[in-house]
N, C-alpha and C positions, 0 to 999 in steps of 0.2 A: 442587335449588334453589340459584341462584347469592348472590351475598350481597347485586346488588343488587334484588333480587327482595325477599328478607329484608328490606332497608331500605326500597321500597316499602310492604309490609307492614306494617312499624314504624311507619312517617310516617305512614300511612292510618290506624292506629287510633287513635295519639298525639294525631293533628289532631283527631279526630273528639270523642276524650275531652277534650283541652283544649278545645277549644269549647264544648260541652255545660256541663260543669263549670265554667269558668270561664268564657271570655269571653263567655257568651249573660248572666253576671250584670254585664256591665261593660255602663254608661248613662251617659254621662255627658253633663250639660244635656236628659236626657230627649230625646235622638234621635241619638245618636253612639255607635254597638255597633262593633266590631273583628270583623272574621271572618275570622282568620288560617288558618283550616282550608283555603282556596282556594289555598296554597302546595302540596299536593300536585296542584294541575293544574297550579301555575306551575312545580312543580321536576322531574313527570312525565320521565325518560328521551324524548327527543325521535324515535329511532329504534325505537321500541315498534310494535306492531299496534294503528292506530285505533281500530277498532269495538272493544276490550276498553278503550280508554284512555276512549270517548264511555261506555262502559258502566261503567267504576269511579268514572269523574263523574260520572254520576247514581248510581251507589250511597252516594258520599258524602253527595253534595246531600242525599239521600233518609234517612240514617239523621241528619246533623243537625235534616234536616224532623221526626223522629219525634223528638230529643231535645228539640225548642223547639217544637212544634208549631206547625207553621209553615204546614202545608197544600201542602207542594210547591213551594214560592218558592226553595226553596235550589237540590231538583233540578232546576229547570227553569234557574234562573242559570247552574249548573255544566253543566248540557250545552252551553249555549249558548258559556260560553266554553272547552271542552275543543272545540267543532267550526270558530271562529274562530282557533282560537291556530296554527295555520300558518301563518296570513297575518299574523299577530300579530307571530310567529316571523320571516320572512321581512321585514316592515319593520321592527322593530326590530334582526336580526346581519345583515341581507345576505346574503354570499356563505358566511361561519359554518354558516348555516343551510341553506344549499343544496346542500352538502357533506355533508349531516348529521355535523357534527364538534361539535356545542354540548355543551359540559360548564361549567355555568353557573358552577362555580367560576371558571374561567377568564376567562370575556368580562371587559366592560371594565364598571366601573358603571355608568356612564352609560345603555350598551344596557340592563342590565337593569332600572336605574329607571322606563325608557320601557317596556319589555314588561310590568313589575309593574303600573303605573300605568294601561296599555290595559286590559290584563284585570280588573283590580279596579274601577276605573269602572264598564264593561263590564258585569261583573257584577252590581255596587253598584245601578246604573240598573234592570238585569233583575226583580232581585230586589225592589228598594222601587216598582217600577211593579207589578207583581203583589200587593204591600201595602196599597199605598195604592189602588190603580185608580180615580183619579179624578184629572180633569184641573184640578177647581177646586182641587185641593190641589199645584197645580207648583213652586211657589217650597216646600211642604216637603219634597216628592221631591227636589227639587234639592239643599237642603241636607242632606238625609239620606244620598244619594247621593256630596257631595263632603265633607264632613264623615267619616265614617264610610267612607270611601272614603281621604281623605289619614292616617286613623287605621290604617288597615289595612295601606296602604303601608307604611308608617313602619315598622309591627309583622313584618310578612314579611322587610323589608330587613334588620333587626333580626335576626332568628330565622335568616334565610337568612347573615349572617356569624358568627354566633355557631355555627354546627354545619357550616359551612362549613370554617374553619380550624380544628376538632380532622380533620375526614377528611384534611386537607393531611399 
């Protein structure tokens, strides 16, 4: 096992425990939760084998569904956006991506504030339409969605340079 295999591993539990533990108890205005555990789709090794990368995304989704009981809303988000994120990938670096040369250290912020911000939407949307499953309730989907969606952002972007520059 290489080391970053080993740091996969590490992120996939740490996400899974941070979450659980702590951020499934942050609420704030009773509809604003943080789900930073969706940084192990966004930070996933880009040249990996798909069908293992679509399968550790639902295995994530799947054991925060069992820590917050959730009913499956998480695994089903995270598949959704582990089988979009190449095209994710591909409008957000361009030519980056089509090289497979992304090491996310490196890009520019900007690209990745846009790629963070697709997918967590992306997500955010999945996940509280399977919640809420009803259409007379759109304007609190929505706000549930961009709320706890720009909280999310923030907390990745966050998390992604603070363990970013100790690997440099």
């Amino acid at each position: 096992m290489n080391s970053l295999n080993i740091n996969n591993i590490v992120r996939f539990v740490v996400l899974i425990l941070a979450q659980a533990l702590v951020f499934n108890h942050i609420n704030f205005m009773g509809y604003i939760n943080p789900y930073p555990y969706i940084l192990f789709i966004l930070l996933f090794p880009v040249n990996n084998n798909r069908t293992l990368f679509i399968f550790l995304s639902f295995m994530l989704g799947l054991f925060v569904d069992i820590f917050s009981d959730s009913g499956g809303i998480n695994a089903a988000a995270c598949v959704l956006i582990a089988f979009i994120r190449p095209t994710v990938l591909k409008f957000a670096f361009g030519m980056i991506y089509e090289h497979q040369t992304i090491k996310f250290n490196n890009t520019e912020f900007g690209n990745r504030v846009i790629y963070f911000t697709i997918l967590t939407l992306t997500h955010h949307l999945m996940m509280f339409l399977l919640e809420i499953f009803n259409i007379s309730n759109i304007i609190l989907l929505l706000q549930k969605t961009l709320f706890s969606g720009i909280f999310t952002i923030i907390l990745c972007i966050l998390i992604s340079i603070l363990f970013s520059n100790k690997q440099r």
